[in-house]
Each structure stands twice: as C-alpha cells, then as structure tokens.
FIDREN-229524 format. One record per residue (C-alpha): residue number from 1; x, y, z; residue in one letter. Coordinates in steps of 0.05 Angstrom, whole numbers, plus 5000, padded with zeros to 4 digits. Example, Ala and Ser with C-alpha at 12.3 -4.5 7.8 and 13.67 -1.06 7.14 Angstrom:
<rs>
R  seq     X     Y     Z  type
R    1  5246  4910  5156     A
R    2  5273  4979  5143     S
</rs>
This chain:
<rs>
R  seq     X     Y     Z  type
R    1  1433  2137  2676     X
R    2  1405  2181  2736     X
R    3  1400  2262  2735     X
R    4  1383  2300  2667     X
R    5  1418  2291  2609     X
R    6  1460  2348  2596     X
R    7  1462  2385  2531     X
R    8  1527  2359  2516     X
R    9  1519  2291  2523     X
R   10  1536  2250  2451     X
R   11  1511  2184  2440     X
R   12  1560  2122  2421     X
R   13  1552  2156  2341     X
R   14  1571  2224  2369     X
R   15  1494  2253  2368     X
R   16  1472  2296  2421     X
R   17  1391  2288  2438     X
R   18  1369  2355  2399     X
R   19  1399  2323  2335     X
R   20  1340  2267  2343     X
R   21  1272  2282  2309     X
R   22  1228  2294  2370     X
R   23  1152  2295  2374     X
R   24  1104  2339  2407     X
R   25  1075  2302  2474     X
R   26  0999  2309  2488     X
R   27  0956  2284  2543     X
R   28  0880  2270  2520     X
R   29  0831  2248  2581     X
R   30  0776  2209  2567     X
R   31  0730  2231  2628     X
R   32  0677  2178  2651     X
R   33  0613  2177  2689     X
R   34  0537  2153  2692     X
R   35  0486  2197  2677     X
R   36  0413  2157  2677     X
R   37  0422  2090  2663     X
R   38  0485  2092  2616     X
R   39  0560  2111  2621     X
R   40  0580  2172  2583     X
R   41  0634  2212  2562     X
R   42  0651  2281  2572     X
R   43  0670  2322  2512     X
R   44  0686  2399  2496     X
R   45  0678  2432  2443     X
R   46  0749  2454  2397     X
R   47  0731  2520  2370     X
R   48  0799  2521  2321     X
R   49  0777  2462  2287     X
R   50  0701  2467  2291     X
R   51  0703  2401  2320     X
R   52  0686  2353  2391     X
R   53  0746  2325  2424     X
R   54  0765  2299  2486     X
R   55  0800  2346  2543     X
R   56  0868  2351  2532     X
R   57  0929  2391  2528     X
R   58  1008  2396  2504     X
R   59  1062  2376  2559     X
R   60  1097  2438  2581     X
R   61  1171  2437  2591     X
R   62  1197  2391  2658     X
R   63  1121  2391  2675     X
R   64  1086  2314  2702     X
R   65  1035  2274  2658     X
R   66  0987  2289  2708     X
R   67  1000  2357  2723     X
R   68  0986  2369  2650     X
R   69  0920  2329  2656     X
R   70  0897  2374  2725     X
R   71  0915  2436  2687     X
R   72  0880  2410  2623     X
R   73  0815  2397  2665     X
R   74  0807  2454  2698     X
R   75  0834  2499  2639     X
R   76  0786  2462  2590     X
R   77  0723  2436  2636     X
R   78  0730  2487  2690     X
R   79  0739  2434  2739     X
R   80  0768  2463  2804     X
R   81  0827  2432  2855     X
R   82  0778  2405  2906     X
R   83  0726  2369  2857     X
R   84  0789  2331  2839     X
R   85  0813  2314  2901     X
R   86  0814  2233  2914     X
R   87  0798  2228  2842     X
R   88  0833  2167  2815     X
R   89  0864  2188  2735     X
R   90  0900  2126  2716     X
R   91  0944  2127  2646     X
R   92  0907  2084  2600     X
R   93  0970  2073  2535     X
R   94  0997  2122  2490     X
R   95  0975  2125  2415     X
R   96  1031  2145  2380     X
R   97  0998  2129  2303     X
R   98  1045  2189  2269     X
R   99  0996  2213  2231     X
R  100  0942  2216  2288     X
R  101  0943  2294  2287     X
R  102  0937  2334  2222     X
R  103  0985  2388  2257     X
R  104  1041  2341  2265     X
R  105  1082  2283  2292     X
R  106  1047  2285  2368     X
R  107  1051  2225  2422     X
R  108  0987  2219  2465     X
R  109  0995  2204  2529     X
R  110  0920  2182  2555     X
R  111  0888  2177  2611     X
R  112  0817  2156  2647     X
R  113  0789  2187  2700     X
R  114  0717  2173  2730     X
R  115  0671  2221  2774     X
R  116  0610  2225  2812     X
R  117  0558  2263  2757     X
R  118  0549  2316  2812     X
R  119  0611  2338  2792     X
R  120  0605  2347  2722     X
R  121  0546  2392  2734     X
R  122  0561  2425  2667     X
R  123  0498  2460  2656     X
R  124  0514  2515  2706     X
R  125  0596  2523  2681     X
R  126  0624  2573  2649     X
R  127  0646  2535  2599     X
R  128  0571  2500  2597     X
R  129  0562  2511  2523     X
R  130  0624  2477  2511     X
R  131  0616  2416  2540     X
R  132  0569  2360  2524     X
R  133  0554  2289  2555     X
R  134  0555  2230  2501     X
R  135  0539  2153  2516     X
R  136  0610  2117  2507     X
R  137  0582  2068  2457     X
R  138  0562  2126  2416     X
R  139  0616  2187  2423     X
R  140  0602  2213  2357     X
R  141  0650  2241  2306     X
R  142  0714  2266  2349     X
R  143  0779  2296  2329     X
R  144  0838  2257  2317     X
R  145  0835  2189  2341     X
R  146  0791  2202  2401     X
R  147  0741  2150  2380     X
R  148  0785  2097  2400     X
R  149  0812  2132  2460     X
R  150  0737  2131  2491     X
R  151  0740  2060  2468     X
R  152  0785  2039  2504     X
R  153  0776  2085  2580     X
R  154  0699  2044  2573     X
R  155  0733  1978  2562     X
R  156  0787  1990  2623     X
R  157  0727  2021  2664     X
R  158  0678  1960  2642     X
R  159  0736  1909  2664     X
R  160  0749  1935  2733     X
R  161  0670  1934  2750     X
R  162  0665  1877  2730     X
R  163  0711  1845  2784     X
R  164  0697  1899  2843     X
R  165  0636  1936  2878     X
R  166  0646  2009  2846     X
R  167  0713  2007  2849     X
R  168  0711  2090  2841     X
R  169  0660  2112  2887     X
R  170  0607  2142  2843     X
R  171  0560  2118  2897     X
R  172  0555  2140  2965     X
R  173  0557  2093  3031     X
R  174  0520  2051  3043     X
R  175  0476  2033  2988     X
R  176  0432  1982  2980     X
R  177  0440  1917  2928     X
R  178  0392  1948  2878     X
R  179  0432  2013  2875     X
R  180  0498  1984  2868     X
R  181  0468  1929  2814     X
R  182  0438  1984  2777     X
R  183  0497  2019  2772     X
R  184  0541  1968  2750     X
R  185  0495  1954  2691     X
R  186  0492  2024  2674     X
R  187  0570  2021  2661     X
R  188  0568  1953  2627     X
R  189  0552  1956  2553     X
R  190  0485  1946  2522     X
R  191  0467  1871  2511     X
R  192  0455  1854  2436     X
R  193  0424  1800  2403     X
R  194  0426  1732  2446     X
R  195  0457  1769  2508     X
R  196  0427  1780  2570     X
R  197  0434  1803  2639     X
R  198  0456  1772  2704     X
R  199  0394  1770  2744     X
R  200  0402  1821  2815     X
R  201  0407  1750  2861     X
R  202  0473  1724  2817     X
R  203  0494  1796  2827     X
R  204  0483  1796  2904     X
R  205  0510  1729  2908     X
R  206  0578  1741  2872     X
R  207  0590  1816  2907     X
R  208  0571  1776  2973     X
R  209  0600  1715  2977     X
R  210  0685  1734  2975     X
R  211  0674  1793  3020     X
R  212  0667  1849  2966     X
R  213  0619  1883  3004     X
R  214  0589  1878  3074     X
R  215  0527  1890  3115     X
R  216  0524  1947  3153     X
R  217  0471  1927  3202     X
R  218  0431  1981  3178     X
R  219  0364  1991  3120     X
R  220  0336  2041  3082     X
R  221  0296  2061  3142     X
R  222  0361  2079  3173     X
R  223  0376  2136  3120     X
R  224  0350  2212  3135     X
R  225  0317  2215  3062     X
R  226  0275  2149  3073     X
R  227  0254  2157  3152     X
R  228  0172  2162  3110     X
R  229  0128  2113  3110     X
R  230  0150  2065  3048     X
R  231  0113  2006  3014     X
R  232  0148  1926  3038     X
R  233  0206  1911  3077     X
R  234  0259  1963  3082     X
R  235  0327  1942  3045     X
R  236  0397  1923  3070     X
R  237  0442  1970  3069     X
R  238  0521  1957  3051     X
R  239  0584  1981  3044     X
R  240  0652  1961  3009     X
R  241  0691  1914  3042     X
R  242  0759  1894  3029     X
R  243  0751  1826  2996     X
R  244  0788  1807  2934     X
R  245  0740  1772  2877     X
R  246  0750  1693  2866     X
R  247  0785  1706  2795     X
R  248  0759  1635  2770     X
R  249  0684  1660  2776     X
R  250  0687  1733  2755     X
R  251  0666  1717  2691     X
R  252  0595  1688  2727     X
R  253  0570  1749  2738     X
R  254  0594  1792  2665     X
R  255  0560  1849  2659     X
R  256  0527  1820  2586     X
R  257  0536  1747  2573     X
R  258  0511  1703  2519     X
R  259  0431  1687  2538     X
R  260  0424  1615  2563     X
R  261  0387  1572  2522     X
R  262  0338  1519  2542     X
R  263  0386  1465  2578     X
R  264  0374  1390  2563     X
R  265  0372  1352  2632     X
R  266  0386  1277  2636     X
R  267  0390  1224  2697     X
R  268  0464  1226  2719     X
R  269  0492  1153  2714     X
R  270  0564  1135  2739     X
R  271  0586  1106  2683     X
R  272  0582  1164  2641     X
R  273  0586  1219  2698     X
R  274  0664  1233  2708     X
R  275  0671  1239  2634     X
R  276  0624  1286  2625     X
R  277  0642  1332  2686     X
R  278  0712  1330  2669     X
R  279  0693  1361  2598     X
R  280  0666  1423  2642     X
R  281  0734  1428  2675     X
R  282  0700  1409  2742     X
R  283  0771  1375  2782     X
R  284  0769  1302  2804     X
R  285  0762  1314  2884     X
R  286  0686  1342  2859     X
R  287  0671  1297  2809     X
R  288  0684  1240  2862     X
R  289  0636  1269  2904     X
R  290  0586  1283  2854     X
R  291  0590  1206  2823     X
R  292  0578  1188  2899     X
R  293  0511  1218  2908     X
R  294  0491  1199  2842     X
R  295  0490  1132  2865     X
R  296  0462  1148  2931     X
R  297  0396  1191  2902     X
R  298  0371  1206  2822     X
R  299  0395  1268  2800     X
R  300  0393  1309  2737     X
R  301  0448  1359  2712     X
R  302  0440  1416  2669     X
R  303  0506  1449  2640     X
R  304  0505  1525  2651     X
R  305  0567  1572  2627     X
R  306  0601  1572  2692     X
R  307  0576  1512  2730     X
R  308  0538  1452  2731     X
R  309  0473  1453  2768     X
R  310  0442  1389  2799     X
R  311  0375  1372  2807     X
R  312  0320  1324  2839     X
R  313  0307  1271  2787     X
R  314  0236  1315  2775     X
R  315  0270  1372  2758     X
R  316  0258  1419  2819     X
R  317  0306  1476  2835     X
R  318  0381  1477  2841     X
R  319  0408  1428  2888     X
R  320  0476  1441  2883     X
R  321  0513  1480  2849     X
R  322  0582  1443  2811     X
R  323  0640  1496  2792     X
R  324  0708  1476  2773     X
R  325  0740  1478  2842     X
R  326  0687  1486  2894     X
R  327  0607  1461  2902     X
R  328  0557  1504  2931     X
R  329  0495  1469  2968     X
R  330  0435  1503  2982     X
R  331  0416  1492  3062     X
R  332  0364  1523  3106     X
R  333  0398  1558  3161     X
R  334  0404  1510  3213     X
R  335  0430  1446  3165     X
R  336  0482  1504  3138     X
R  337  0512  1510  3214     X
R  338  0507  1439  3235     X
R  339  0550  1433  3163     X
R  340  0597  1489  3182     X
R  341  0603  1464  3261     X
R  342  0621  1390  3230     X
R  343  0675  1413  3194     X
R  344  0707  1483  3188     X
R  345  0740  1482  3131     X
R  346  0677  1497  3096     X
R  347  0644  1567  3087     X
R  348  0571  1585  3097     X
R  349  0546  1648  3067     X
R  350  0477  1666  3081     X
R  351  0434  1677  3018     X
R  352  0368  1696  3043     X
R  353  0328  1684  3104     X
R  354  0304  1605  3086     X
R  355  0366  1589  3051     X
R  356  0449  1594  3069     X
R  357  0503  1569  3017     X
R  358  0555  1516  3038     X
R  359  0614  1526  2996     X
R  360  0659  1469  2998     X
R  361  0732  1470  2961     X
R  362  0764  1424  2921     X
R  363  0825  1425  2980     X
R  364  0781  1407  3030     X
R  365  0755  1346  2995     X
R  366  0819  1313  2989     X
R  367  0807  1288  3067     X
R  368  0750  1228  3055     X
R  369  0720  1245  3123     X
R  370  0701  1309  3094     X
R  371  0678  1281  3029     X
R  372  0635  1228  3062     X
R  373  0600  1294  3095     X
R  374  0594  1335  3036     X
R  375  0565  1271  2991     X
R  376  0515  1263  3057     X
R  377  0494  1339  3070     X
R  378  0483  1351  2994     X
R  379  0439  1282  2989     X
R  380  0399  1323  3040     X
R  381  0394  1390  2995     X
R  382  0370  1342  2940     X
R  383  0309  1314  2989     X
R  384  0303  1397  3005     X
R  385  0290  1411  2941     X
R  386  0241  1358  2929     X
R  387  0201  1396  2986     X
</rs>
C-alpha cells in the first residue's frame, strides 16, 4: 500500500492503527574510532539517570532514522554538519527486548558510525566533560542494553577490516604498509591465550595480491613531514585500490587467529599424497600437480590453517605454497616473467625485490600443457630454496 495511511483506515477486524499498542522508537549510535593502539567507543554522560550511555535520541514525528542520528550527534556530542560530511552511519539491527528501557516499551533502532579521532577531539567541546573514550572490549557499565549494542558495531567494524584496506578512511592517502597494518590491528580484538598475530609480510601479501591497495610510485621521502634525513630505506607508499578480496582466503590473514603450533613435516610419497591433500580441501587439478613433482624431486609438507606449504626434503623455506584452489610459487624476478610470458593465464605479484609470486588457479590447470609447466617451474622453486 503506497502513500500514508490515513486515520481512517480499519484493518480486515475493523481496527484503525491508533487502536494498536505502539512503542516509543529510539536511535542509539555506537560511535567508533582508534585512539593509540585500540578501538574505542564514544560515550556521554546521561545526567537524568546518573549513568554512561551511548548517543542517542527519540524519533520525532515523520522525521528519517538518520536524521534523528545527525540531530542526536550534534545535539548530544556537539558534532557539527561538516565533521559529518562523507561519514558513512550504517544501521546495525534493532533491539527491541521490551523491557530494554526501564521508562517503557521503546524499539532501538542502532546504528555504527566510524571517524577519524581528529574529529572526536573531545577535550576542547563544550560538551568535553560529558563525553569519554572507552576501549570496545571494555565499555563499562552502560544504560540499558548498550553493552551489547557496542558489541556488536566492534564485531560489524572488526568484520569489514578484516576483508578491506580501511574500508572508512581513518587514514589519510597514501600510507605506508606499516601504518595501514598497525591500524588494522588496533581495530581487531586483543589476542588471548594461544592466539596470535598475522605477521606485517602475510598482511602485505593478502592487501597486495587481489588489488586492495596499490603503489603509488611514491615513499616516505615523498611526504612534506618526512623530506629529513631518516635512518634505512624510505617506505612505499599506497593507496586504496578498487580490488575485491579473494573470499576463500580472507580468513588467512584474521586479525587474531589460533597460534600455530610446531608442524610435523614428512617426505611426501604418492601413494599417500592425494589422500592427504584432499583432507585439506586442496581440489584435484592441484593435487595432480603436486603428486607430479613429488615424484620428480623430495619434498616435505607441513599443514598450516589455510594452506599447505612445501618444502626441500631438508626443510628450507616455503617452496610453494598449496591452497584449496590456487598454488603460489616463490620465483626470483626473472623465472616469475619467463613463467608469466609462457603462459598468461597465470598471475605474478611481486613480493619483494629477490622474490615475485606465481599464482596459478585451479582453472588454468585443467589444460595439461599448463600443468606440465607449473609441475616444471615449481621443481625449480624447490632447487631455489635449496640455495
């Protein structure tokens, strides 16, 4: 039914709308950034209750969701039109518990919305006593349900960083690996007992390798603040690109994953091989190709979360890497384009100076001519890493 709903309009029992119950509508906005090295919420400071809550405000008659959120943050934080502008505030759910609110039956419409700290510079606000900054993980004792409001705005935030290079800007362009890896860990959660970190290479390689972000051509020596003489090489400097993540691998680089324990490593043998792959999820096209070098050098494996590496038969470094659907081998430079020039189906990424990635898909090594390469070129990152 389009229009509004008139004031005579009867249901199919003969009940107009005000003869319903109806509750109050709220809007509660959990408001996100990093301060230091952790993400934190901002909170103000409810002087009827004597209590910390969460921005908010009650919907005003034919007034938007997020007009009542704008008005609610600048009536409540003192945050003006232009600090808002280009600010993404995304509706997280409603909670609609009816006894969330000692004052009565009210609907909670929330929402998440995350700035640059410069922002939030609540110290010199009006409304500076007020307001306070608390981790996410620790919001203290809030009104209502706002516990589990900030709960969930860190989880939504967590999962979208997870997949995507600061997906709301809180750092400025360009910026270098370290910056945008530090940042990222700041709004992941704290790692507990037997979690750990990705290290900043897995980091670089996963933001890198679909196009997430991209080299700017420029370093550190480039940017007005850092023209002074600096200790080692200057660093890349990047911006973000418009790449979309490879949604089989974003859980390779979570923000906390369980820590890796010590990894037995055995000799590959073909009989055994193809089982034990296939018990990784790793498709047959790769396991073929995989069986095939086995028999062509020794190799060891070693079963990681995501992947399984391979290994000269002494244990060196990472050969090549074994995912579900693609391999990655390890190539300096020049083997990496003579790879790439052979056959273009493949794609090179380039890792460091000495060393380029070949990543080679599961589609591609349905054609034997390309298999027969990709069994020869990573017999040749085994010898490398025997060097």
């Amino acid at each position: 039914m389009g229009g509004m709903v008139t004031s005579e309009y009867r249901d199919s029992a003969g009940r107009r709308l005000i003869d319903y119950p109806r509750p109050s509508v709220a809007v509660d906005t959990a408001v996100l950034t990093v301060d230091g090295d952790e993400l934190v919420v901002l909170e103000v400071h409810r002087d009827d209750a004597d209590a910390w809550a969460l921005p908010g405000t009650f919907l005003h008659e034919a007034e938007r969701l997020r007009d009542a959120v704008l008005r609610s943050l600048r009536d409540k934080v003192g945050l003006a039109g232009y600090q808002l502008a280009g600010v993404s505030i995304e509706q997280l759910r409603v909670f609609d518990e009816p006894r969330r609110d000692p004052r009565g039956w009210v609907l909670s419409v929330t929402h998440v919305a995350v700035l640059r700290r410069d922002l939030l510079d609540v110290t010199s606000s009006a409304e500076g006593d007020r307001l306070r900054f608390q981790p996410v993980d620790a919001a203290g004792d809030l009104a209502f349900d706002h516990p589990a409001i900030v709960a969930a705005a860190a989880e939504h935030v967590r999962r979208r960083y997870a997949a995507h290079p600061d997906p709301d800007g809180l750092l400025e362009e360009p910026f270098t690996i370290r910056e945008l890896y530090d940042l990222h860990m700041a709004v992941a959660p704290r790692t507990g007992p037997g979690q750990a970190r990705p290290s900043i290479d897995t980091f670089r390689r996963y933001m890198t390798r679909d196009g997430l972000i991209e080299d700017t051509g420029l370093t550190t020596a480039d940017r007005k603040a850092e023209r002074t003489a600096t200790l080692g090489a200057p660093a890349r400097l990047y911006r973000r690109a418009g790449g979309q993540p490879d949604l089989v691998d974003v859980l390779g680089v979570r923000p906390v994953r369980p820590e890796r324990a010590r990894t037995e490593r055995r000799p590959l043998e073909a009989g055994g091989l193809a089982g034990r792959l296939a018990a990784e999820g790793v498709v047959p096209a790769i396991v073929d190709v995989v069986v095939a070098l086995s028999e062509r050098t020794p190799v060891v494996a070693a079963a990681r979360p995501n992947y399984v590496s391979l290994h000269p038969a002494d244990g060196r470094p990472v050969a090549v890497y074994v995912h579900k659907r693609r391999l990655s081998i390890p190539l300096d430079p020049s083997d990496a384009q003579s790879f790439a020039g052979e056959e273009p189906t493949v794609r090179v990424q380039e890792v460091s100076s000495r060393t380029w990635h070949v990543h080679v898909s599961a589609e591609a090594l349905a054609d034997p001519a390309v298999r027969r390469r990709t069994v020869a070129w990573s017999e040749r990152a085994v010898h490398r890493a025997q060097a």
